[in-house]
N, C-alpha and C positions, 0 to 999 in steps of 0.2 A: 650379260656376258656374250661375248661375239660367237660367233660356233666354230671361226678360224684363230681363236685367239683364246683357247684353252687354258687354265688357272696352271700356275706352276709351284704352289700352292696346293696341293690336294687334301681333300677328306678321303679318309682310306679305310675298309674296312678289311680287317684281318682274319679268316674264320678256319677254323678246322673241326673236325669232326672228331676230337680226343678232349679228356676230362684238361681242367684249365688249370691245373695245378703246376706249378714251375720244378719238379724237381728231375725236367728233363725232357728229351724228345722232342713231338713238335711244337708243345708249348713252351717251353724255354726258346726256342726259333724265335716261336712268335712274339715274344714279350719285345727280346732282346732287338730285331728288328723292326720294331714299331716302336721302343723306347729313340734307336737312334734318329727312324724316321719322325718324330715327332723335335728330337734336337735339330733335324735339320728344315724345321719351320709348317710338317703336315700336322693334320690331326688324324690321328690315329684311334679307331672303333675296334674292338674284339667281339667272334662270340664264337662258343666254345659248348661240347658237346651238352654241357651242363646245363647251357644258357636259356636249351629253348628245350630242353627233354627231361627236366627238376624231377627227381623222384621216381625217372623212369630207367628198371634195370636195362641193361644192353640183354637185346633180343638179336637171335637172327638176321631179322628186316631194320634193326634201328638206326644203323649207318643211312638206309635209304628213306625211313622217315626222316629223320632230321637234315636229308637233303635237299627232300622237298620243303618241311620246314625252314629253312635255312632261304631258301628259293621265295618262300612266302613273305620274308621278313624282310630280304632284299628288297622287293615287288611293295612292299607298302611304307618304305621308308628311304623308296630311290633318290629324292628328290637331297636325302641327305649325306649322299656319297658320290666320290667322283669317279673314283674307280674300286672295285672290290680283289681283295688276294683271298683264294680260296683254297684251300689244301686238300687234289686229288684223294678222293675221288668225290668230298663232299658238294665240287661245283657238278655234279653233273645238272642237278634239278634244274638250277640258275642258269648253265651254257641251252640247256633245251629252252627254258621260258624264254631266254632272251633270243635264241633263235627262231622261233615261232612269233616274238613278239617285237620285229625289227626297230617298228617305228614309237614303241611306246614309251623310250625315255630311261631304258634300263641303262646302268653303268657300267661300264668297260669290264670283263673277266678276265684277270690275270691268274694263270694256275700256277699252284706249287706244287712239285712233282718229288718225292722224295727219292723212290724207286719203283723198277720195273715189275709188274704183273707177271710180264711174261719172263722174265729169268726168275723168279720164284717160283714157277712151276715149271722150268723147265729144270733147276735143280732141285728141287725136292720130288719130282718124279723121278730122277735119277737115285735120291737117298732113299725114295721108297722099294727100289729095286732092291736096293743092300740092305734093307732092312734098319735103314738109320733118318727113316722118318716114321713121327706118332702116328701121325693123322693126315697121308697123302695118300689114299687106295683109290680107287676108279669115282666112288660116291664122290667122294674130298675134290679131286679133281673135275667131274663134272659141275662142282657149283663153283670153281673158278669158273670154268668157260661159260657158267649158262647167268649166275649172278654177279661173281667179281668183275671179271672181264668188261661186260660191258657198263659198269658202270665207272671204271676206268680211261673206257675208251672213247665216252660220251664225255665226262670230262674234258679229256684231249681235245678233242675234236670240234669241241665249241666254245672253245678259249681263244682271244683277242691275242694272247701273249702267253711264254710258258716261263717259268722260272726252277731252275733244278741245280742241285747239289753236285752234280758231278759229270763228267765228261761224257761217258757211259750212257747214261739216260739221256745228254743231250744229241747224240749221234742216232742213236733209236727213235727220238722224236723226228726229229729230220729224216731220217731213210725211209722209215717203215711208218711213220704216220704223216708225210710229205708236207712239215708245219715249213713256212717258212724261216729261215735260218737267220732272217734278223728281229724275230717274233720272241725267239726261242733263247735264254743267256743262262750261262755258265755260271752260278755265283758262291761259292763254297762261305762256307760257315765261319762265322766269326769263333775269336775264345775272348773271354773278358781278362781283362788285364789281374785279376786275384789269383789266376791259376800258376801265374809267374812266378816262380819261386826258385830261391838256388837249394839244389840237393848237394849230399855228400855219396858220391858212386863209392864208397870203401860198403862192406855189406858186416856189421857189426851180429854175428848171429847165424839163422836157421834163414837164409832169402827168401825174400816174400814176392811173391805173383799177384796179382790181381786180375780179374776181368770185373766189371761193371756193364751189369745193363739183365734187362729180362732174360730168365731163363728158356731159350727156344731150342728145338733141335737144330734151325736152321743156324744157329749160331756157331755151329760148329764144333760141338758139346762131344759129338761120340768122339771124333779124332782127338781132343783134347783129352778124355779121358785115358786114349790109348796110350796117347804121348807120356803121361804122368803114371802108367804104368810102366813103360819103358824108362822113365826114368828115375823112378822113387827106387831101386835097388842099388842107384851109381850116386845120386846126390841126394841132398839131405833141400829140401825146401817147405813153404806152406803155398797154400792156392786160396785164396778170397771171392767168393761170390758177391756183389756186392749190389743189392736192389733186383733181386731174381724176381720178386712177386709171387713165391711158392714158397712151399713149407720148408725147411731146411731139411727135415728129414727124407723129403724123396729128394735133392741132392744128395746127400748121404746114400744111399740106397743105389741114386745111380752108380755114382765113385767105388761103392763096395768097401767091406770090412779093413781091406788092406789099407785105401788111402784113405778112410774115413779118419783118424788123427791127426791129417795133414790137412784137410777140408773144413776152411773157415767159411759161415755165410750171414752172412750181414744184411739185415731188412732194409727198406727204402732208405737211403742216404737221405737227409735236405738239402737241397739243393745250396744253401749257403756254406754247405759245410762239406761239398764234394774236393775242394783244394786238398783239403786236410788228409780228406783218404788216398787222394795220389802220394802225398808228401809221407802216409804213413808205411809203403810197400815201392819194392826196389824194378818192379819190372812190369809191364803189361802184357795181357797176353789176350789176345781179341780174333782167334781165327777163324770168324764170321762168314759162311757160302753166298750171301745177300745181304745187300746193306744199298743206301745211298750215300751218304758220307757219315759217319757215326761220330758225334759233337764228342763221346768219351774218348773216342781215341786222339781228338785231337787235343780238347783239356789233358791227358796225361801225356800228349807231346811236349803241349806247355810249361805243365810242372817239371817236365827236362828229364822224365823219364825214357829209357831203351824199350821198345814196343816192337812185337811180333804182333803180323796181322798178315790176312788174305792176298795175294795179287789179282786182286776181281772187284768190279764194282765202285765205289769213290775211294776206294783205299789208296790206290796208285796215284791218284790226283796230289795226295800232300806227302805220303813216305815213298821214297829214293830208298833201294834196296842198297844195302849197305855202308849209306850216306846220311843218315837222318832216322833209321829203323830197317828192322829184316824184314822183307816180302815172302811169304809164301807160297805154294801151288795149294789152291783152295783144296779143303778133304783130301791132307794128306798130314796123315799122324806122325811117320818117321821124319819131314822136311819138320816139321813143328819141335817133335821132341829134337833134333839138332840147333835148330835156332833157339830154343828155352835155354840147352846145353850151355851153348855160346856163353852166353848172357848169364847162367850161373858162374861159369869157371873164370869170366876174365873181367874184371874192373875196369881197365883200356878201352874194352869195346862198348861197355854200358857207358862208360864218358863221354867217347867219341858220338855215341848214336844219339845219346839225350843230350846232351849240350848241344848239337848240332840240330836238333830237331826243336828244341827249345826256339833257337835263331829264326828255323823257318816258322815257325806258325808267331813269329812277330807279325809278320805279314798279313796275316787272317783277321782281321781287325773286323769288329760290327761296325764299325764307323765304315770302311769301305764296303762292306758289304751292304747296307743301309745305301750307300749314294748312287753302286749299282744296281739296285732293285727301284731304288726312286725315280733313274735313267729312264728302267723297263716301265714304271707305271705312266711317268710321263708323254711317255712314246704311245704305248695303246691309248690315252685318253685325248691325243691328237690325231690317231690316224682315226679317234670315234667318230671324233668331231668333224674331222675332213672330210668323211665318206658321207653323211648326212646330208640327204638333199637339200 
């Protein structure tokens, strides 16, 4: 192979640093975008927290062993990848070997950036002031700056190419970590064509809410609770937990004796059968202080549900306030409990917002997402090739 005439064709490896099961997150990403890159003629390789740490509980340090693991496995099987996708912050080991090791034949590092380091600690030191973070005191936050942080930022920093979910994180990479802005692509989330579904906006019953995804504070859990105190005296509704990863009973406990009758919590969803849970409740409600672009809020765009969520983060990338879903001012329980309001009292507007938000995420296709990301891979294993004495 010539070194100015790069394969367009690639072998690709896929890796992140989270267990490899599909019912969500960044393995569902990963599956989904390496399923279309491989219809669109690569071969596509995964490996995945499990892959190379069998048997070994999550520790502390484990994200940074299996980084460097991860670095080792690249390093002894280079010869059989063209370019690697690695999912921040697991490239850091890799961007360091291969920065240390210019000439020895390593394959291009393209990062996947979900979101930002630094707005998660800059809101949740703000929720720790109000008392509406667990686990953010002075300890919590020195081992962002002294262990998260940089290995975040070493990621970054020795990446050939970035790839990120949302506007937000791609404007942050460019300002304040000075990547180059043709390095660096914008490529939002695919939904798979199952989540398509026609609903009936009439609400036959007691209205059902749902949020889906882990149970965090940063999820925006205390304002919601406020909101649903505000407003369990005026309307009659239920609330669904759905795949929190905790016991139901400290949900219960948080919500307290009063909403606890109205507090449904449902364990891990499969991920083949997430349609089913949009299709079985009338509203979403997601008002998350950090995120990159969250795959549920867009799957229950698709099922043509009316969806309340944050105006912060990849939110604003796919919902148009009051054209497609209600935007929020992040941590604020009265603008929540008014936009739930809405959304119970008026059938017009759940129609208008879910039919119309149905329309936009036609658009969000893994097939296009796949052909932009195949752009980005193709681009860094030419400019690898071209810089090579």
């Amino acid at each position: 192979m010539s070194l100015a005439d790069p394969p367009n064709r690639l072998r690709v490896l896929i890796a992140a640093g989270i267990p490899k099961r599909r019912e969500g997150g960044a393995a569902a990403i990963a599956y989904n975008l390496g399923n279309q890159l491989e219809n669109l003629g690569h071969r596509v390789s995964y490996v995945f927290f499990d892959d190379l740490m069998a048997n070994e509980p999550r520790s502390r340090f484990g994200d940074t062993i299996f980084s460097w693991r991860l670095a080792n496995y690249i390093r002894e099987n280079r010869s059989q990848f063209d370019v690697v996708n690695l999912h921040a912050p697991c490239g850091m080991a890799y961007g360091l070997l291969r920065k240390w090791h210019r000439n020895a034949g390593y394959p291009p590092y393209v990062m996947t950036l979900h979101g930002l380091e630094e707005r998660r600690v800059h809101v949740m030191t703000r929720e720790h002031k109000k008392g509406r973070a667990w686990n953010f005191g002075w300890k919590n936050r020195a081992w962002h700056r002294l262990y998260h942080f940089p290995r975040f930022r070493w990621s970054i920093r020795t990446a050939d190419a970035a790839h990120v979910y949302s506007r937000d994180v791609w404007n942050w990479l460019v300002l304040n970590y000075d990547l180059d802005d043709r390095c660096v692509r914008y490529i939002p989330l695919g939904v798979e064509e199952r989540f398509f579904r026609p609903r009936d906006y009439g609400i036959s019953g007691v209205p059902r809410l749902l949020y889906a995804g882990t149970w965090l504070d940063q999820r925006g859990i205390f304002y919601l609770r406020d909101a649903l105190r505000s407003l369990a005296p005026r309307h009659q509704f239920t609330m669904t937990f759905a795949g929190p990863i905790i016991a139901a009973d400290e949900i219960f406990s948080f919500f307290g004796d009063d909403l606890r009758p109205r507090i449904q919590v449902r364990d891990a969803i499969r991920a083949d059968l997430m349609q089913e849970l949009y299709a079985e409740h009338d509203i979403f409600v997601f008002p998350s202080l950090i995120e990159g672009l969250p795959n549920v809020l867009q799957e229950a765009m698709a099922g043509g549900m009316p969806v309340v969520t944050s105006e912060t983060c990849g939110m604003p990338d796919v919902v148009e306030n009051e054209f497609n879903g209600l935007l929020i001012p992040p941590a604020n329980a009265a603008a929540l409990e008014h936009a739930i309001a809405r959304l119970i009292t008026s059938a017009e507007l759940r129609a208008t917002l879910g039919r119309t938000a149905q329309t936009t995420m036609r658009r969000y296709t893994w097939e296009r997402a796949a052909i932009l990301l195949q752009d980005l891979l193709i681009d860094a294993v030419r400019r690898c090739h071209h810089s090579k004495p």
